[in-house]
N, C-alpha and C positions, 0 to 999 in steps of 0.2 A: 221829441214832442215838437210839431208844428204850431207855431203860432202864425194867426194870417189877422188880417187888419182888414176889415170893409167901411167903405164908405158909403153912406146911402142920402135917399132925399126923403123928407115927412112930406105928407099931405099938401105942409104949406109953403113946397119949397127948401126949408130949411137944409141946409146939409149939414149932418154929422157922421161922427166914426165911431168904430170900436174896435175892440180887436179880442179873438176866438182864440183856443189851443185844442189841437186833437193830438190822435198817433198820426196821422196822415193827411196830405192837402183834401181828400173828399171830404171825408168826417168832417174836420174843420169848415169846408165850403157846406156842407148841410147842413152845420149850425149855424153858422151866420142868416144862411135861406131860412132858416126854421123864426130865428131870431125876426130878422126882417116882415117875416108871415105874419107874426103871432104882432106887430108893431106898426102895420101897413105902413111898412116902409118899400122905396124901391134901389136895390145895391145899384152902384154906377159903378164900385170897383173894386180889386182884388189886388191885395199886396201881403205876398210873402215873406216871412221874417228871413234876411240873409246875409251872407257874411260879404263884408266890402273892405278891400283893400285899399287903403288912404297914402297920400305922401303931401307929408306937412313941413314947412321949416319955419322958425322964429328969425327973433332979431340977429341974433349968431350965425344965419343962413347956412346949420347944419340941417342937412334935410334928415327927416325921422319918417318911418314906416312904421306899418300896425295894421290891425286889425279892429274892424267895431261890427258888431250886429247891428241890424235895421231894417227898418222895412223899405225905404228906396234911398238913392243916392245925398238927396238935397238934407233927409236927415243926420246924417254923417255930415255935410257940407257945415251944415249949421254947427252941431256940436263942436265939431271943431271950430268954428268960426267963435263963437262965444270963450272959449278955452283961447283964445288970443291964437291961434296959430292962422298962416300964412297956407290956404289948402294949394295943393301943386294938382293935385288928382286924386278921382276918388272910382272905383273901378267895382264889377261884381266879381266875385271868386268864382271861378269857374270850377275849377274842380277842387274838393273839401273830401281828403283823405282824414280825417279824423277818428280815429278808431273806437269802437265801443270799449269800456271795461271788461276785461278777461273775468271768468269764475272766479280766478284766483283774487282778483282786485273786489270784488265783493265780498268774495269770504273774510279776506284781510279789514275789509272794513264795519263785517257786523262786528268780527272778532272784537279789532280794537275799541268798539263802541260799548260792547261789552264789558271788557276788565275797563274802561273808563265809568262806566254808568256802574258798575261794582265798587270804583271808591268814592262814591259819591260825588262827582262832577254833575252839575248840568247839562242838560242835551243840547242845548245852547253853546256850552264851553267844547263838547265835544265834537259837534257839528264842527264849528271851527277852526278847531285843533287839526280835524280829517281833511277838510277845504283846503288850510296851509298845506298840508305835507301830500294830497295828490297830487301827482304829474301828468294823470291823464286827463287831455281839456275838456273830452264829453262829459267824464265823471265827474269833475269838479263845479263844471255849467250845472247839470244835477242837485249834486251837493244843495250850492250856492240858493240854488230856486227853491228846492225844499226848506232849508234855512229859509226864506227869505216869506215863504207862503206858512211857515208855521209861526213866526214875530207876526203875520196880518193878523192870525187867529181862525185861518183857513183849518181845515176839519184832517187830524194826522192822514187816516186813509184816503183822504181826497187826494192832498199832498205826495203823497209816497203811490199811488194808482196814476197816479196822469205819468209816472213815467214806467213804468213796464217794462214796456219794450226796452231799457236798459238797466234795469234791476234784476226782471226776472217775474213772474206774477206772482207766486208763491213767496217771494222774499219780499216784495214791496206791498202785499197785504199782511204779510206779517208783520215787518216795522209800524206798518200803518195801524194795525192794531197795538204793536206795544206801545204806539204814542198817546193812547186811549187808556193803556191803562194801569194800573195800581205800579206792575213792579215791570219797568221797563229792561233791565239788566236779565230778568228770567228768560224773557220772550225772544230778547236777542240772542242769550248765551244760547238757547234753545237752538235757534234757527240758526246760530254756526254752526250748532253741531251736525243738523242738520244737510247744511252747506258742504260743510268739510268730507259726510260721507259722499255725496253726488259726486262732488271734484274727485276726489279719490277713487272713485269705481271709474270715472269718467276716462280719466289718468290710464287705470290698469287697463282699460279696454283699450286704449288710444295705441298704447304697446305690444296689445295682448293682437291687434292688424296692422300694423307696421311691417311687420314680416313678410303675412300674406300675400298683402298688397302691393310690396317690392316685387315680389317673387312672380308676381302674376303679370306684372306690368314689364318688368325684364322678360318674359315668356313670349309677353305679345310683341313686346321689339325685336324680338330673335325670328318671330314667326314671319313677322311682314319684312323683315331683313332676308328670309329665306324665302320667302314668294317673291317679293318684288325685284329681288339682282342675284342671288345665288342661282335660284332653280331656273330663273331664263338664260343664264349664261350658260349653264351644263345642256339644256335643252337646245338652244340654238347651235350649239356646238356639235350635237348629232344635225341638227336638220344642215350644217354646211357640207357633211359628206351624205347626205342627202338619204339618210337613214330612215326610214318610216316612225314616226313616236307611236307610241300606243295611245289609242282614244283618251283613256282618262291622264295622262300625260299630255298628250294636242290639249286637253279640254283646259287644265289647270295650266297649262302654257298662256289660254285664251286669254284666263281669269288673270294672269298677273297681267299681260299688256293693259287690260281696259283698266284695272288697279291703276298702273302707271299710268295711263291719261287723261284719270279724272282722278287726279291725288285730291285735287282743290274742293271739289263738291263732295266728293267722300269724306274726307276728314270732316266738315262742316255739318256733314247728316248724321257723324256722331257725337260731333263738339258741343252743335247747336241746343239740341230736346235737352242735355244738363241744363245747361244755361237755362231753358226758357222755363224747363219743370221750377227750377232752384227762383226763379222770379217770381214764377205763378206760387211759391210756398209764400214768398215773402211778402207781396198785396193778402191781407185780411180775407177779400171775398178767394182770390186762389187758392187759399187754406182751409 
């Protein structure tokens, strides 16, 4: 979930902010525009929620490192500043490997939400039970938000839909629905069970090309290991005693040399279209 913050001016001058959340920066920037239209407002600016690495020390002059979310640098400066620390630097993360929740980490947690909402716990107590004992940070930022949007009195499905993209849309309208209604332990015991068949067929496929696709990919290492240096070395080796090749031998002689010296743009004309397909699935409108 993107969260972005606008700041704009009224009619009279005045400036004020707010701040949007979508799945992505456009969605989010066409609400705020939408936002702004419908309030003849005019945006002056754009600030996205991001992760910033700090170096702080106190009175003890042992310097401390961390992390804080934000929308720009001077917010960070401040927070800490107020928490009495001494800021050294405050920097943007540049690159944020944080990995989404596996199947498995979702099934594990309607699971335990289940035998918990079975003995009677609150979704409150178990929310937080789930929060402590995750270790993965995207899932836990999740967690925490959703906790934190159902104490507002925000609506379950609103809650459990603004994150999708890392639930899953079938499990996060379904949670979203069992927080609506009567017997919340049915709906989730439901949709582990649900869970636990996808992951497991998911599983036996996963094993069921594993094979294949060793098998095929050793094929094409053997192939281009015997175009590219076996078959030109046995070939030039007739043309030193100046033996005639046969056409389709000349020809496939041709085809490894230009292979060989254009390693660099060939490999790229088939590295690349994955790549760009697998980006264009991942933007909303390329899907």
């Amino acid at each position: 979930m993107i969260e972005l913050k606008f700041t704009a001016e009224k009619l009279s001058g005045e400036m004020i902010g707010s701040v949007v959340a979508a799945d992505s920066f456009n969605k989010a920037k066409e609400k705020a525009n939408l936002i702004a239209s419908q309030n003849n407002l005019k945006i002056k600016s754009f600030e996205k929620k991001s992760i910033f690495i700090y170096k702080v020390k106190k009175t003890n002059n042992k310097i401390i490192q961390g992390e804080m979310n934000a929308f720009n640098k001077q917010e960070v400066f401040d927070a800490l500043t107020r928490l009495g620390y001494q800021v050294i630097s405050v920097n943007t993360k540049l690159l944020n490997f944080n990995r989404k929740p596996s199947s498995a980490d979702i099934l594990n947690f309607v699971k335990i939400s289940a035998d918990m909402l079975e003995q009677k716990l609150s979704y409150g107590e178990t929310l937080s039970f789930i929060i402590n004992d995750t270790r993965n940070k995207v899932f836990k930022e999740v967690l925490m938000d959703i906790s934190k949007e159902l104490k507002k009195g925000t609506d379950g499905e609103v809650a459990f839909m603004r994150h999708k993209d890392v639930l899953g849309k079938f499990t996060a309208y379904m949670l979203g629905l069992a927080s609506k209604s009567g017997n919340m332990a049915e709906i989730y015991r439901a949709t582990a069970k649900f869970l636990e068949r996808k992951h497991e067929f998911k599983k036996s496929l996963r094993s069921a090309l594993i094979t294949p696709l060793f098998t095929i990919i050793v094929l094409f290492a053997a192939v281009v290991w015997y175009v590219a240096y076996i078959f030109p070395e046995i070939a030039k080796l007739f043309l030193r005693f100046k033996i005639e090749l046969p056409p389709m031998t000349a020809a496939t002689l041709d085809i490894s040399d230009f292979l060989v010296a254009n390693i660099i743009p060939i490999s790229l004309l088939f590295i690349l279209p994955p790549i760009i397909l697998w980006r264009m699935y991942k933007h909303p409108k390329g899907r």
